[in-house]
C-alpha positions, 0 to 999 in steps of 0.5 A, a space after each residue: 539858801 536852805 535847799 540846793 540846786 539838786 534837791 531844787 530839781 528833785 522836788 519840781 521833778 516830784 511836784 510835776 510827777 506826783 502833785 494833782 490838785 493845789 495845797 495850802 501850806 500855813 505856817 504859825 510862826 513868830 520872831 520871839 522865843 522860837 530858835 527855828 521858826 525863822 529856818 522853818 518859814 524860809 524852807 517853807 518859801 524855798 519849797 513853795 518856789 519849786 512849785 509856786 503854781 500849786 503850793 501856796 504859802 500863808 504865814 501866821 503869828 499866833 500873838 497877831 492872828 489870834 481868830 485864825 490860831 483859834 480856828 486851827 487849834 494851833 498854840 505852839 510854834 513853830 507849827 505847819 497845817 497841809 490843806 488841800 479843799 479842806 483842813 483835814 487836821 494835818 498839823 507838823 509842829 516843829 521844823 521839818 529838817 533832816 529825814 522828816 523834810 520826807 515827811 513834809 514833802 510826802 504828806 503835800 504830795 498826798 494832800 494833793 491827791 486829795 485821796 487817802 493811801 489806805 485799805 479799802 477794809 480800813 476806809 470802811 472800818 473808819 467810817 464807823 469813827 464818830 469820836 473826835 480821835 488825836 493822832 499825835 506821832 513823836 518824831 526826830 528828824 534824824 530817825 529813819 522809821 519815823 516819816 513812814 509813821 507820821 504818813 501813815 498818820 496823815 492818811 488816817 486823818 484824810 480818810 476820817 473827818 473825826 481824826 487829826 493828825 499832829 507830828 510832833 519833833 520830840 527834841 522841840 517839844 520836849 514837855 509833850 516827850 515827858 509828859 508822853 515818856 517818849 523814849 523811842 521814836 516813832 512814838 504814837 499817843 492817840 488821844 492824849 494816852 488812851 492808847 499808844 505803841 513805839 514803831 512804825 507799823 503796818 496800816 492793819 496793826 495801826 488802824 487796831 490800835 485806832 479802833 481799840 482807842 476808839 472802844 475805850 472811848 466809848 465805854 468811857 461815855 457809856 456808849 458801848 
């Protein structure tokens, strides 16, 4: 048993509060060559057991279910999708452990709402967005700081059909943290390094940075 009674009982006591609209949960998993993909699927059961009603659970293997991996644009393992009617670009890779079980847990939550936690100046601005726009947020699991970034993230990705987000465990990916000089964390890389800043940050100072990747982009295809 990965969860104990007593988070057993917090999470049916936040599921019955908090949850309004049923989540897919879908997992990219596979036996060979991922030390946590096996700890990753059995949390991911223990969780959907608390609230089988409205958390549903598919479990895929990138090597066997190849169409499907293709579809949501998964290539690592272990890797997490949080859908609600639709897939909203919400990705986790790596294993949701430690402070970032929050994350995991927050982001169903606001999945289920089906409703986008920001601004309504910020859900105005995004909808100027027509640039596909990569969130990805470099986390650990022991970092404090980082399940407020990675949120803030997903709610972006929820208020934009142009925008993804992907969570990413620096410590299990550790060739996109060189690749992307993560030294500290939360580390937040839009769009493959057009932009990037160290630190959870306020909705405004996130959503600058957003727009200034977005700008960029734009000059760069000679839109601007």
């Amino acid at each position: 048993m990965l969860l104990n009674l007593e988070v057993r009982t917090q999470l049916k006591d936040i599921f019955s509060k908090e949850l309004k609209e049923p989540v897919s949960l879908k997992l990219f998993s596979q036996a060979i060559g991922c030390e946590t993909c096996h700890i990753a699927e059995g949390l991911l059961k223990e969780l959907v057991e608390t609230d089988p009603e409205r958390i549903k659970l598919e479990v895929y293997s990138p090597l066997v279910d190849k169409e499907i991996s293709q579809r949501y644009g998964v290539d690592r393992v272990p890797t997490i999708v949080i859908e609600g009617d639709s897939d909203y670009g919400i990705r986790y890779i790596g294993l949701p452990a430690g402070l970032e079980f929050t994350t995991l847990v927050q982001g169903i939550v606001q999945v289920s709402k089906r409703e986008p936690r920001l601004s309504e100046k910020t859900l105005e601005l995004l909808k100027g967005v027509d640039i596909p726009m990569e969130i990805m947020v470099f986390v650990t699991t022991s970092c404090g700081y980082c399940p407020s970034a990675a949120i803030t993230a997903m709610n972006f990705a929820m208020a934009s059909d142009y925008i993804k987000a992907l969570i990413v465990d620096a410590s299990e990916n550790m060739d996109l943290a060189e690749r992307f000089q993560v030294v500290g964390v939360p580390k937040i890389v839009i769009n493959r390094g057009v932009a990037e800043f160290v630190g959870a940050q306020p909705e405004n100072n996130f959503l600058g940075y957003i727009l200034s990747a977005y700008e960029k982009m734009r000059r760069e295809n000679g839109q601007a």
